[in-house]
C-alpha positions as CSV (number, residue, x, y, z in Angstrom):
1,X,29.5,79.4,137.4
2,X,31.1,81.9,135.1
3,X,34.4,81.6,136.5
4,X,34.5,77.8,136.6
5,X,33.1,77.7,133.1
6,X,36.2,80.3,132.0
7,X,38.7,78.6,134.0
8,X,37.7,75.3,132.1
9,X,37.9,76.7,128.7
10,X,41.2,78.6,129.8
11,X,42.8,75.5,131.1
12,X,41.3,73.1,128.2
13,X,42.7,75.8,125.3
14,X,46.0,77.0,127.6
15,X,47.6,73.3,127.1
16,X,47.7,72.5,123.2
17,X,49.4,76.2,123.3
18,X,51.9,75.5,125.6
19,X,53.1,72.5,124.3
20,X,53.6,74.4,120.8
21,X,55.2,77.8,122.7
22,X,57.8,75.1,124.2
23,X,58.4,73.2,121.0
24,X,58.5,76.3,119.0
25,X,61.6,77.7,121.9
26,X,63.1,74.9,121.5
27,X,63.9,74.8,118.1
28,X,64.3,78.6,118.1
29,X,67.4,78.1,120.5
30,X,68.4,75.3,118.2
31,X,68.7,77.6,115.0
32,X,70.1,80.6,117.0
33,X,72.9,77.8,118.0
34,X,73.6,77.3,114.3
35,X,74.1,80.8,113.5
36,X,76.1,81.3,116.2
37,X,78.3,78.7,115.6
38,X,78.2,80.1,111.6
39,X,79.2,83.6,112.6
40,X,82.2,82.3,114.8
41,X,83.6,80.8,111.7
42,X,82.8,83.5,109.8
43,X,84.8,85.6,111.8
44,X,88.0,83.2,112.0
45,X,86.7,81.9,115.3
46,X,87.6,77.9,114.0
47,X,90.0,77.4,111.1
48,X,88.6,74.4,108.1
49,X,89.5,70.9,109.4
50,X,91.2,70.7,105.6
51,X,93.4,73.5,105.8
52,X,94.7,72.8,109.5
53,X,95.1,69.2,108.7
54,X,96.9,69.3,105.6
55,X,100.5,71.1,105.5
56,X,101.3,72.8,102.5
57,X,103.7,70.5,100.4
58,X,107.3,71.2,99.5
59,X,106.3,71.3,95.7
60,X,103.8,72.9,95.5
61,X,103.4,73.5,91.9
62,X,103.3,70.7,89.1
63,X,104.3,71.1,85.9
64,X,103.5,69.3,82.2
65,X,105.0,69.2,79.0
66,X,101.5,69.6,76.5
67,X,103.5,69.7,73.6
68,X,106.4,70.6,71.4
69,X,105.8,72.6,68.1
70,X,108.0,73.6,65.7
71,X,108.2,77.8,64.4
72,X,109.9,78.7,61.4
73,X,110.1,82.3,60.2
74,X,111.7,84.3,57.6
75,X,115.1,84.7,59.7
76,X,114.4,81.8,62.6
77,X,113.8,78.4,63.1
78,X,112.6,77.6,66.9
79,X,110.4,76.0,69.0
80,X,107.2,76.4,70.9
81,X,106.7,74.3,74.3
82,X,103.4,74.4,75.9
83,X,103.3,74.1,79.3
84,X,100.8,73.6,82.0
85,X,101.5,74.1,85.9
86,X,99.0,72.7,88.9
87,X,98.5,73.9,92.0
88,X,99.0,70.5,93.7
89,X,98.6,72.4,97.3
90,X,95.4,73.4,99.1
91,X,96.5,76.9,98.9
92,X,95.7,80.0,96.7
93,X,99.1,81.0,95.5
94,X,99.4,84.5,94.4
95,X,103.0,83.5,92.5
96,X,105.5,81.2,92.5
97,X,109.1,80.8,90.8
98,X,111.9,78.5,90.2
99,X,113.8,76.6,87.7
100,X,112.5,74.5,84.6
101,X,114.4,71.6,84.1
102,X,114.1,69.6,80.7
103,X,115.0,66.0,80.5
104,X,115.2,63.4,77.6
105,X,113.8,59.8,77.7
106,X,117.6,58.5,79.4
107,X,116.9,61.3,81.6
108,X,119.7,63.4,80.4
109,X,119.3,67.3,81.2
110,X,118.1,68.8,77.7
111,X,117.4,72.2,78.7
112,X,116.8,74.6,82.5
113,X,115.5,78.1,82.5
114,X,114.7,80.3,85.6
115,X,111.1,81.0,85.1
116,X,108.5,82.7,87.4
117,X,104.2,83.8,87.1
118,X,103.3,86.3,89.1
119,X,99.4,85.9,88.5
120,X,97.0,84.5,91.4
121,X,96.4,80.6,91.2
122,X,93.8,78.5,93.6
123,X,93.8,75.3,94.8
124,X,93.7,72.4,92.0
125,X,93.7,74.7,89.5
126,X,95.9,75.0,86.5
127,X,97.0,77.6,83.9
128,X,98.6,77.3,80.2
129,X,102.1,79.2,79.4
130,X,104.2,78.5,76.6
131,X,107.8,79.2,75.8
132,X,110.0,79.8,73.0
133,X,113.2,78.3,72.1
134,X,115.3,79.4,68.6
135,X,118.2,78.3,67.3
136,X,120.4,81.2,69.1
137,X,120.6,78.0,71.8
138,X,121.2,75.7,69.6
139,X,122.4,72.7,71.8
140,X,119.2,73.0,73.4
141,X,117.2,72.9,70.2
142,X,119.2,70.0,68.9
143,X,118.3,68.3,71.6
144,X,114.9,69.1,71.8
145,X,114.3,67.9,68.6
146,X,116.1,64.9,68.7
147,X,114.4,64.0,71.8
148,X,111.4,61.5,71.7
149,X,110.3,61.9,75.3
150,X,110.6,64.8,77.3
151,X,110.0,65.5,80.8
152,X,110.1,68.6,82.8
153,X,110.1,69.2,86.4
154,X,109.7,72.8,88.4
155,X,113.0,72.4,90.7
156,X,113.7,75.1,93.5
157,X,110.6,76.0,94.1
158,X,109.7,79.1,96.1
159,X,105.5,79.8,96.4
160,X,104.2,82.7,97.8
161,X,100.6,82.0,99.2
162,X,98.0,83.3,101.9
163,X,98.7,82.2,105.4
């Protein structure tokens, strides 16, 4: 009588148990997939869907006229642009270089310098620079001044990124 007795009480309390011990695996294997599949890209396993989708552009750097001020010292007369450049591409760029090209309302070339940065710049991000401009060129500053609109574009463009 024992025995049946323990064998009920055994089989009774062994099923509510055994239902959780299988529900409990089975979202145990579930999580351990996750991390797996978390570690594997982690470890370069599967590239971002962005990134492999989505070449990096020819131009990658934009550039922006903030605005023109004008200097005036004891010995010099010049001018101050401020510029901002973009990092239109989904890239970090560590540097980048090329040539500054200034254009006038009729679109006119006012002004080109080589110009390169050399400090690290991430995707969508942007940094200030400005530049100076006396009257040694004075063409340019003529023009500059006389000027109501100006443009500039980043022409030849060479970017040096991560792979």
């Amino acid at each position: 009588m024992r025995f049946l007795l323990a064998a009920f009480i055994l089989l009774s309390a062994g099923l509510c148990p055994a239902q959780d011990a299988k529900k409990r695996l089975t979202t145990l294997e579930k999580r351990v997939t996750k991390v797996e599949k978390r570690v594997t890209r982690l470890e370069g396993g599967a590239q971002p869907a962005a990134a492999a989708a989505k070449p990096m552009p020819l131009e990658p750097v934009a550039v922006y006229l903030i605005r023109k001020q004008q200097l005036i010292g004891q010995k010099k007369v010049g001018l101050r642009l401020y510029l901002e450049f973009e990092n239109v591409s989904n890239r970090r760029l560590y540097a980048f270089n090329g040539t500054l090209v200034f254009r006038n309302e009729k679109g006119a070339v006012i002004w080109s310098k080589p110009y390169g940065h050399s400090e690290p710049l991430g995707p969508a991000e942007k940094v200030g620079v400005s530049l100076g401009l006396l009257t040694d060129q004075a063409k340019a500053y003529l023009a500059f001044v006389r000027a109501l609109k100006i443009t500039v574009e980043l022409k030849k463009q060479e970017a040096y990124g991560a792979e």
